[in-house]
Every structure is written in C-alpha cells, then in structure tokens.
OpenMM code with the backbone's topology and positions (N, CA, C; nanometers):
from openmm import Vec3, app, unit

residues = "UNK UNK UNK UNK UNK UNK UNK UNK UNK UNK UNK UNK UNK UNK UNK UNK UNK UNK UNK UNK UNK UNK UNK UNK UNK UNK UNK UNK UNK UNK UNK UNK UNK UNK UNK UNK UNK UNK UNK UNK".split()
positions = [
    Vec3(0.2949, 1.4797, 0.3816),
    Vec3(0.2389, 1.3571, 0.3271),
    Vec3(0.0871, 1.3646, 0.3166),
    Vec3(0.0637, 1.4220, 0.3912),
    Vec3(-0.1382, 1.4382, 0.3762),
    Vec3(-0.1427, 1.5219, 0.2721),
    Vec3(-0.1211, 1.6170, 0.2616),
    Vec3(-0.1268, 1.6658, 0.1005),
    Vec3(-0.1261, 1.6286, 0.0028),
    Vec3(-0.0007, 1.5468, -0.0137),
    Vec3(0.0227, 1.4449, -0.1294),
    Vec3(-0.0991, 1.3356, -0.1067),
    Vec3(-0.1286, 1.2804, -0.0151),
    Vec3(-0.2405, 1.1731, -0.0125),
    Vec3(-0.3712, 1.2573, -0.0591),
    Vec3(-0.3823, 1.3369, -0.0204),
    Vec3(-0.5449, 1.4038, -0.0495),
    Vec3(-0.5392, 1.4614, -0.2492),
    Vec3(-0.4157, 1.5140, -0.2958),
    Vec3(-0.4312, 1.5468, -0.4247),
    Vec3(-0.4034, 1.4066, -0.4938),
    Vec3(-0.3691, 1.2789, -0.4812),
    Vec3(-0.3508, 1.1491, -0.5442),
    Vec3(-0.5025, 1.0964, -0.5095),
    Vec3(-0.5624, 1.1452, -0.4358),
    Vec3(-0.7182, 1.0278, -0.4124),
    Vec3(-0.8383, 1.1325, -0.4488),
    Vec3(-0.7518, 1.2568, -0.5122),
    Vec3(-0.8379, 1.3735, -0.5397),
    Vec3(-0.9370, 1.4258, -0.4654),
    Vec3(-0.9154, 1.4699, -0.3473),
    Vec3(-0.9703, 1.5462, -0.2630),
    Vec3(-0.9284, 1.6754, -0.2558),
    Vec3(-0.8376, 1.6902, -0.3223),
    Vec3(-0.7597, 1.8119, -0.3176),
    Vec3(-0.6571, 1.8543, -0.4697),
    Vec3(-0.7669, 1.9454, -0.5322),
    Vec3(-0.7570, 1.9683, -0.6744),
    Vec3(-0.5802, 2.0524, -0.6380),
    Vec3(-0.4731, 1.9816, -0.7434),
    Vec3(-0.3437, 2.0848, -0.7919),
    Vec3(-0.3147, 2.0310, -0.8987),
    Vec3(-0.2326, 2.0886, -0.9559),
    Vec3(-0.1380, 2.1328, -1.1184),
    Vec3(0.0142, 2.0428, -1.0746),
    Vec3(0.0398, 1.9723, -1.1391),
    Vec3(0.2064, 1.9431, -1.1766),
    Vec3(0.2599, 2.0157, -1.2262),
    Vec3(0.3653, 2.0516, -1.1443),
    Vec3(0.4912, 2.1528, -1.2489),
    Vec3(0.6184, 2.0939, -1.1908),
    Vec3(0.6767, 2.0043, -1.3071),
    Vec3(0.7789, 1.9293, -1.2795),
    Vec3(0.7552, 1.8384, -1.2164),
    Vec3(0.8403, 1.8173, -1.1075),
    Vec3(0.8084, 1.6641, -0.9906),
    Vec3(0.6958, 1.7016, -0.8697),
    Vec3(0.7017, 1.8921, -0.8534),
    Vec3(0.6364, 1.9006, -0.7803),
    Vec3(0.4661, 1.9158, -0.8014),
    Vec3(0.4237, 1.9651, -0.6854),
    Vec3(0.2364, 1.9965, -0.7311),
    Vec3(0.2112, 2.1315, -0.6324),
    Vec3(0.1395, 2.1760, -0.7073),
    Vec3(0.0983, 2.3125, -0.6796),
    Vec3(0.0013, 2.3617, -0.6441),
    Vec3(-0.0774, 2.3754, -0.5601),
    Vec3(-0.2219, 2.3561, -0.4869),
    Vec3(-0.2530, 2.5018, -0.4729),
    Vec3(-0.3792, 2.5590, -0.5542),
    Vec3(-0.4225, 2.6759, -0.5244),
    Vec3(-0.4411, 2.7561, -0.3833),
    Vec3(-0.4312, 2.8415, -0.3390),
    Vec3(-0.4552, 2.8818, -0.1846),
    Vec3(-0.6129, 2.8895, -0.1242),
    Vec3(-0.7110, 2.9134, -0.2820),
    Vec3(-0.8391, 2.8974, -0.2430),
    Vec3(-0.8669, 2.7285, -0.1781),
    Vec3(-0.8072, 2.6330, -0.2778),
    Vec3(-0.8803, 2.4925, -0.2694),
    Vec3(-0.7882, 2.5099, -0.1356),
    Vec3(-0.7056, 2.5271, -0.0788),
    Vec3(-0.6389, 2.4244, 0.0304),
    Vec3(-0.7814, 2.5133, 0.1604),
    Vec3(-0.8309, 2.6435, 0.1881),
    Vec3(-0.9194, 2.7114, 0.2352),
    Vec3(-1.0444, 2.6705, 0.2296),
    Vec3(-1.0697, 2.6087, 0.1079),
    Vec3(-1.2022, 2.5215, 0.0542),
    Vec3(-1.2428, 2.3571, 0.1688),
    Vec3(-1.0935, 2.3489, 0.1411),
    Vec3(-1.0906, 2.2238, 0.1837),
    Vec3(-1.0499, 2.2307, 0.3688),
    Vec3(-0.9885, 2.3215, 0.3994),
    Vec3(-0.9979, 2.2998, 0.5739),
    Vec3(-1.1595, 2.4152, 0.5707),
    Vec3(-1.2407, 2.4661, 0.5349),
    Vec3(-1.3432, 2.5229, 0.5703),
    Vec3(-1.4370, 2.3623, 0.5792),
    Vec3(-1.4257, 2.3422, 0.4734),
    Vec3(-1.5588, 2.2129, 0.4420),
    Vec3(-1.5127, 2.0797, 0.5844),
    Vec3(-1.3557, 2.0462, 0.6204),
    Vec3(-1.3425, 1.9549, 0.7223),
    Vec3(-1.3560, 2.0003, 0.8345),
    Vec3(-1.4124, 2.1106, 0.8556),
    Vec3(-1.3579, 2.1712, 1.0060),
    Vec3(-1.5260, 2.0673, 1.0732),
    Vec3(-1.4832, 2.0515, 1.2094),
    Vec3(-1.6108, 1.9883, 1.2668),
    Vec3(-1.5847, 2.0406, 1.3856),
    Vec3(-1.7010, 2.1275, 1.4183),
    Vec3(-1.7398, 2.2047, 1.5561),
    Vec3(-1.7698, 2.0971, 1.6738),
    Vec3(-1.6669, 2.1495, 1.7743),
    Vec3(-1.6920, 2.0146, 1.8926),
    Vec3(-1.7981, 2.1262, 1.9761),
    Vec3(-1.8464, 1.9883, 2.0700),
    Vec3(-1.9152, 2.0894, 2.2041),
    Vec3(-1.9299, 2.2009, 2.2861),
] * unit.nanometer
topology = app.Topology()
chain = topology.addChain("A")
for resn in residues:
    res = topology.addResidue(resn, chain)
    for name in ("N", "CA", "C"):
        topology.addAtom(name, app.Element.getBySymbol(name[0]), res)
C-alpha cells in the first residue's frame, strides 16, 4: 500500500501496464537513498 500511495501523490515516478504499475528499480533506490535519515 505505500507504494501505491507514493506513485498516486507522485512521489514515486511508474508506468501502467494494465491494472498494474511498474516502478523502475533506479526510482524506487532514488527514493529510499533521498528518505533515509541518519539517527545518532
């Protein structure tokens, strides 16, 4: 479900093919590099 929420509010660029969605392997890498937050 977070997937689907992040490519519907476009945080997370994919392609429709059919019912499903298809999320590049760079953007999903793009996107946990850029959220990661270094604790203490």
């Amino acid at each position: 479900m977070t997937v689907y929420r992040l490519v519907h509010h476009g945080e997370l660029p994919a392609v429709r093919v059919g019912r499903s969605f298809r999320v590049p392997e760079q953007a999903v890498n793009d996107y946990l590099r850029d959220s990661y937050v270094e604790t203490a």
